[in-house]
C-alpha positions in Angstrom: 38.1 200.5 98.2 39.2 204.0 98.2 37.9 206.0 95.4 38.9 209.0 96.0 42.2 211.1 97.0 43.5 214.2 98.8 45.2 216.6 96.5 46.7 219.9 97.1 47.7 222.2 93.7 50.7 224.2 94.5 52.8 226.4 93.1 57.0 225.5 93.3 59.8 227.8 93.9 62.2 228.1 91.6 65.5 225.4 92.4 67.9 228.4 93.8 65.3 229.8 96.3 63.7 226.0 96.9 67.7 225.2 97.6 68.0 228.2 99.5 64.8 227.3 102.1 65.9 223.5 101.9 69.4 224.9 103.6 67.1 227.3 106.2 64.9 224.0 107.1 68.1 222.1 107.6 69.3 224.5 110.0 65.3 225.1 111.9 65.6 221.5 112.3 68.5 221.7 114.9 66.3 223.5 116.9 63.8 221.1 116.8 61.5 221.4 114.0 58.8 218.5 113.1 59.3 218.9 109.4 62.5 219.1 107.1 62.0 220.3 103.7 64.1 217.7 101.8 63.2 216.9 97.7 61.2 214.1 97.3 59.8 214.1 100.6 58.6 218.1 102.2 58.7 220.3 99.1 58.7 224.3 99.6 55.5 225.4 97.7 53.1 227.8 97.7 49.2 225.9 98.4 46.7 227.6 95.6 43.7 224.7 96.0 43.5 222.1 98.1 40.5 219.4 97.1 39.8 215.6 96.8 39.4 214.2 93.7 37.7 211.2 92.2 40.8 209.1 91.2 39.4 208.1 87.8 39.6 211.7 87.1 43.3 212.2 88.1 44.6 212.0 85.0 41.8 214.4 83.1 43.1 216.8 86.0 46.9 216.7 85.3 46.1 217.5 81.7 44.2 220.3 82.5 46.2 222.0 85.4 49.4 221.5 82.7 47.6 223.3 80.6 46.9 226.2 82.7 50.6 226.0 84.0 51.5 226.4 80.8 49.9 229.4 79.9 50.6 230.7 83.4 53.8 233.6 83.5 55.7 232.4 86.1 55.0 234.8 89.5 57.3 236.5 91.8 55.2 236.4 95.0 56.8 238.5 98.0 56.2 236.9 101.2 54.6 239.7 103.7 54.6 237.7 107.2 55.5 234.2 108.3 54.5 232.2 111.2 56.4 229.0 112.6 53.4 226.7 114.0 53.1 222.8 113.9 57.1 222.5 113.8 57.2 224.2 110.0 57.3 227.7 108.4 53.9 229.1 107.2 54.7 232.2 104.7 51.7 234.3 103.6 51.7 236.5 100.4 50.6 239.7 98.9 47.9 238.0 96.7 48.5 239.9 93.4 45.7 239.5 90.9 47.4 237.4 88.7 47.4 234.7 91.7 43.8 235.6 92.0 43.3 234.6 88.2 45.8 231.4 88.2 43.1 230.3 91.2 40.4 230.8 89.2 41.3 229.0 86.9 42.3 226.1 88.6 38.9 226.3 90.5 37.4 226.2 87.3 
């Protein structure tokens, strides 16, 4: 029996600029791409920690990272270059420090 599970804490868009990279996905998919974004299934996000946890603790875990999101402002991150590997978009991010604190904290 599987006791543990794969979990990846992200951070979403908000739903006009999630809409907005669902319609550019759509249109990368014409030319081929592996992945569409699409709700419920590939979800734009932003990865902050990715980490496998002991399923008994799952719930303890989504108390706590609702609490830190929560007390978290929301953050306007500003893509700086993206790369198209693996048949999806991979953005990267000027890494201000309050993404450096909201990490910690879910480290933490």
């Amino acid at each position: 029996m599987n006791t543990t599970i794969e979990c990846n804490v992200v951070i979403l868009q908000s739903e006009p600029l999630a809409a907005k990279a669902m319609s550019v996905s759509a249109e990368l998919s014409k030319q081929g791409a592996l992945f569409t974004l699409e709700t419920g299934k590939f979800y734009p996000h932003a990865s902050v920690y990715m980490l496998k946890l002991k399923i008994e603790d799952l719930e303890a875990v989504k108390t706590q990272l609702a609490k830190i999101a929560s007390e978290t402002p929301v953050l306007n991150l500003k893509a700086t270059k993206y790369n198209q590997s693996r048949g999806y978009l991979d953005a990267e991010y000027q890494k201000p420090e309050q993404l450096d604190t909201l990490q910690q904290h879910v480290v933490a």
